[in-house]
C-alpha positions as a printed Julia matrix, in Angstrom:
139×3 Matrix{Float64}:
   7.7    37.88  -31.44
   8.81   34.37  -32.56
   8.97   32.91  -29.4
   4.58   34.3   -28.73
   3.65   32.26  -31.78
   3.1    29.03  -30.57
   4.03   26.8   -27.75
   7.31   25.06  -27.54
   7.74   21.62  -27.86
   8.72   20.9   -24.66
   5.35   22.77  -23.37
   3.49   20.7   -26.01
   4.7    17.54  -24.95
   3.83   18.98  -21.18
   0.04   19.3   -21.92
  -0.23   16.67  -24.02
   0.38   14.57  -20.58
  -1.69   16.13  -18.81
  -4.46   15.39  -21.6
  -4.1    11.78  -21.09
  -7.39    9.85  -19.83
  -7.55    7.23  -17.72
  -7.57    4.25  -20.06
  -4.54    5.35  -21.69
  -2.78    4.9   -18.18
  -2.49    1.29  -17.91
  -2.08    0.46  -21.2
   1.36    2.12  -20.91
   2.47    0.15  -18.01
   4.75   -2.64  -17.31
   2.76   -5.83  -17.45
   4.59   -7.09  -14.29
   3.84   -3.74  -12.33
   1.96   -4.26   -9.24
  -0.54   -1.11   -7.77
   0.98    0.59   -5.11
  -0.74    0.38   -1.77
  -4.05    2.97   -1.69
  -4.14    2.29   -5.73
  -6.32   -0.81   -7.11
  -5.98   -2.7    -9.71
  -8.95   -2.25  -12.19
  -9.28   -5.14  -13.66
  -9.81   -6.89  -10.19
 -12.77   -8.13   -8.99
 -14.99   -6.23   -6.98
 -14.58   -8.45   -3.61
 -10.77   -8.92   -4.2
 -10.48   -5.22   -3.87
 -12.49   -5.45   -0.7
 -10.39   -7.83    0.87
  -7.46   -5.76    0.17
  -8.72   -2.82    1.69
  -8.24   -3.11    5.17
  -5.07   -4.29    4.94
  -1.97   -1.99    5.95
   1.27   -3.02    4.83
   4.27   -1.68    6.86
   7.74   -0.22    5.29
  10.19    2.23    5.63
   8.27    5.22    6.8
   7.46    6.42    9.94
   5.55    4.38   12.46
   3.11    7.09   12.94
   2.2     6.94    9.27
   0.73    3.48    9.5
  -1.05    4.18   12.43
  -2.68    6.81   10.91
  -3.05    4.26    7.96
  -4.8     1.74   10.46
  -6.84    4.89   12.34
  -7.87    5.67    9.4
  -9.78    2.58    7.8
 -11.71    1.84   11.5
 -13.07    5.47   10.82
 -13.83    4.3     7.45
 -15.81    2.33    8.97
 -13.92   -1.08    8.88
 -14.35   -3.84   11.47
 -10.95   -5.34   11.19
  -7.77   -4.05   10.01
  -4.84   -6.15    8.5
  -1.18   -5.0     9.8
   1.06   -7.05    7.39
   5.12   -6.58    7.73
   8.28   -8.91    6.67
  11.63   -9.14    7.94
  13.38   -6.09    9.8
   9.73   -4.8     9.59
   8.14   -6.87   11.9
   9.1    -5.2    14.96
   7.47   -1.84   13.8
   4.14   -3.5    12.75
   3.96   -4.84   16.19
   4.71   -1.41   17.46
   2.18    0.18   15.33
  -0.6    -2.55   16.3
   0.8    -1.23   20.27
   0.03    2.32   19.22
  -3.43    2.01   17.86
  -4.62    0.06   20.71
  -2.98    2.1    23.36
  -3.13    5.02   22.45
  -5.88    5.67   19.85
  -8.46    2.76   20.18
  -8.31    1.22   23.88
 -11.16   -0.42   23.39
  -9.86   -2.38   19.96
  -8.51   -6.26   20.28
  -5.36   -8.24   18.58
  -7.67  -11.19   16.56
  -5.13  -12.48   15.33
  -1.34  -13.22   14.5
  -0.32  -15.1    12.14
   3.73  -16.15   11.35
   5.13  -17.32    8.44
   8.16  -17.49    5.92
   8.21  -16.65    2.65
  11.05  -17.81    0.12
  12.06  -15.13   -2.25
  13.96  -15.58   -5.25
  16.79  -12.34   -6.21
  17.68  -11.5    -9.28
  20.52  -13.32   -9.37
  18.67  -16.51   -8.79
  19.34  -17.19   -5.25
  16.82  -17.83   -2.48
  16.33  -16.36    0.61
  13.81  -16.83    3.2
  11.76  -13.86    4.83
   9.92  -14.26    8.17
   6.38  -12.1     7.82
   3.83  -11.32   10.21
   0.2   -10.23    9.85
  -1.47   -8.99   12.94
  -5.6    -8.89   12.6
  -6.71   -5.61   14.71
 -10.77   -5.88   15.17
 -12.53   -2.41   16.97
């Protein structure tokens, strides 16, 4: 009959989580934290955002994922899409870009590529440079 009486404290702590608002969110969060892609930043402008949006950055997952990704913001209703990738990377974001336009949006154009290298500094000090691409898709 003990156990009916009230909730435990595990199951407190539980819906006390779930309680949370929104503003307590970020307030908890590591100052050096950056949004994961599909989340924004609130306290960013309005037209940063923007810019942001049609931009798909390519990882690890499957290729088909980011073309979906890319699919998905021309039915959005974007113009343009960004395909950004570094490294090892670079070869799927140019495979994705292949996909869309082959396969999904014939009529869509490469506007275009841009090359770079980026110097990034590990934790243990030491700096490497990255080769990144961005590839501008328009419809």
């Amino acid at each position: 009959m003990d156990e009916q009486a009230g909730p435990t404290d595990e199951q407190a702590r539980t819906s006390d989580e779930q309680m949370k608002t929104p503003e307590e969110g970020p307030d908890e969060m590591d100052a050096e934290a950056l949004p994961m892609h599909g989340q924004q930043d609130q306290q960013a402008p309005l037209r940063e955002r923007r810019r942001d949006d049609n931009t798909v950055y390519v990882g690890k997952k499957g290729t088909m994922g980011y073309v979906l990704a890319v699919v998905t913001q021309f039915n959005n209703g974007a113009n343009a899409v960004t395909v950004k990738a570094r490294g090892k990377l670079i070869s799927r974001a140019v495979d994705v870009v292949e996909i869309v336009r082959h396969r999904f949006m014939p009529n869509s154009k490469v506007d275009n590529i841009a090359i770079s290298t980026e110097e990034l500094t590990s934790e243990d000090g030491s700096k490497t440079k990255v080769s990144s691409i961005e590839i501008k898709i328009q419809k």
